[in-house]
N, C-alpha and C positions, 0 to 999 in steps of 0.2 A: 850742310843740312839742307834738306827740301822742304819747303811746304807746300799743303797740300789743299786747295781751298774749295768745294762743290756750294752749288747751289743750283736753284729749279725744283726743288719737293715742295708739297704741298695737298690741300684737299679738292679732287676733283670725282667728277660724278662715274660711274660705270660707265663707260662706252667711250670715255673721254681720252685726252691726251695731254703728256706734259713732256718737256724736255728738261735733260740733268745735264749740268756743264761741270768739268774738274779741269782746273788750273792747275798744272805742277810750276814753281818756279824753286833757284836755288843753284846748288853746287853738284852738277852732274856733265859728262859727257855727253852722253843720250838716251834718251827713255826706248829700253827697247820694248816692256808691252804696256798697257793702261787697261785696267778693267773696270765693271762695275760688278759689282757681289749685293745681295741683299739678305736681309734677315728678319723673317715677319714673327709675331708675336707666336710666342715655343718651338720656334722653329729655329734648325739649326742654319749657319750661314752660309748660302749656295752662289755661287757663280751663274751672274746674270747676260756679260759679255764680255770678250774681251778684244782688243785689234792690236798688232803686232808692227812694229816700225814698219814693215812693210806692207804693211795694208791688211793682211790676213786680218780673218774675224770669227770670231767662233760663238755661238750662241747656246745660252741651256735651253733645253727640251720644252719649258714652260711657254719661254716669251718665242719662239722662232716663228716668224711669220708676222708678228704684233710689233719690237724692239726695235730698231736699227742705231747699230753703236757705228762712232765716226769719228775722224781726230784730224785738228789741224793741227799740223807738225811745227808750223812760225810760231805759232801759241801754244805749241806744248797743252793742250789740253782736247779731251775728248769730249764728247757729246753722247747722250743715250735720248733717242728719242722714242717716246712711248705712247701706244694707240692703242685701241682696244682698250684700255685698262677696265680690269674686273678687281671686283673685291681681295682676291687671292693675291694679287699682285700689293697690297699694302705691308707695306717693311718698310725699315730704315733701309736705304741706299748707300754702298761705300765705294767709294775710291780707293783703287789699288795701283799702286806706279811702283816699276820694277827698271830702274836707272842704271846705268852702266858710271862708274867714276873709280875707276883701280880696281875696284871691285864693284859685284853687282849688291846695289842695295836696295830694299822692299820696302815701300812707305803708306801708310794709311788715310785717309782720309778723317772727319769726324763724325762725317754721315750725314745723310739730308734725310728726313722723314716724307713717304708718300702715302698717302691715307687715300685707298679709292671707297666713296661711300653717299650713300643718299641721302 
């Protein structure tokens, strides 16, 4: 089994910044990607970054320019760090880890809330 542990959400002001951290710990071979996904109030849930064991990174069209996602490989866990934050950008945050162990398994996070607002 994995778990999955984020922290870093919170309320900060428009213009502002916050950093997201996910821990993977457990029974896997290797994490081959880590992502972050969000989901803001009626909205359905989009793909916010992700980085690839090998470093690859790929960003959604909202945050590019704003995000920068990052992972230390010792610690198994990634980083999303966030600037710019505008109102739009308010969603629960999740954690996606996609681990290699005989087979590839996908695990969720339980999400961290980011609330951007005045």
């Amino acid at each position: 089994q994995v778990e999955i542990v984020e922290s870093g959400g919170g309320l900060v002001q428009p213009g502002g910044s916050l950093r997201l951290s996910c821990a993977a710990s457990g029974n896997f071979f290797s994490i081959l990607v880590m992502s972050w996904y969000r989901q803001g109030p009626r909205k359905e849930r989009e793909l916010v970054a992700n980085i690839r064991s090998n470093g690859d990174t790929n960003y959604g069209d909202s945050v590019k320019g704003r995000f920068t996602i990052s992972r230390d490989n010792a610690k198994n866990t990634v980083y999303l760090q966030m600037n710019s934050l505008n109102p739009e950008d308010t969603a629960v945050y999740y954690c996606y880890v996609k681990t290699f162990a005989l087979r590839i398994n996908e695990y969720w996070g339980q999400g961290t809330q980011v609330t951007v607002s005045s």
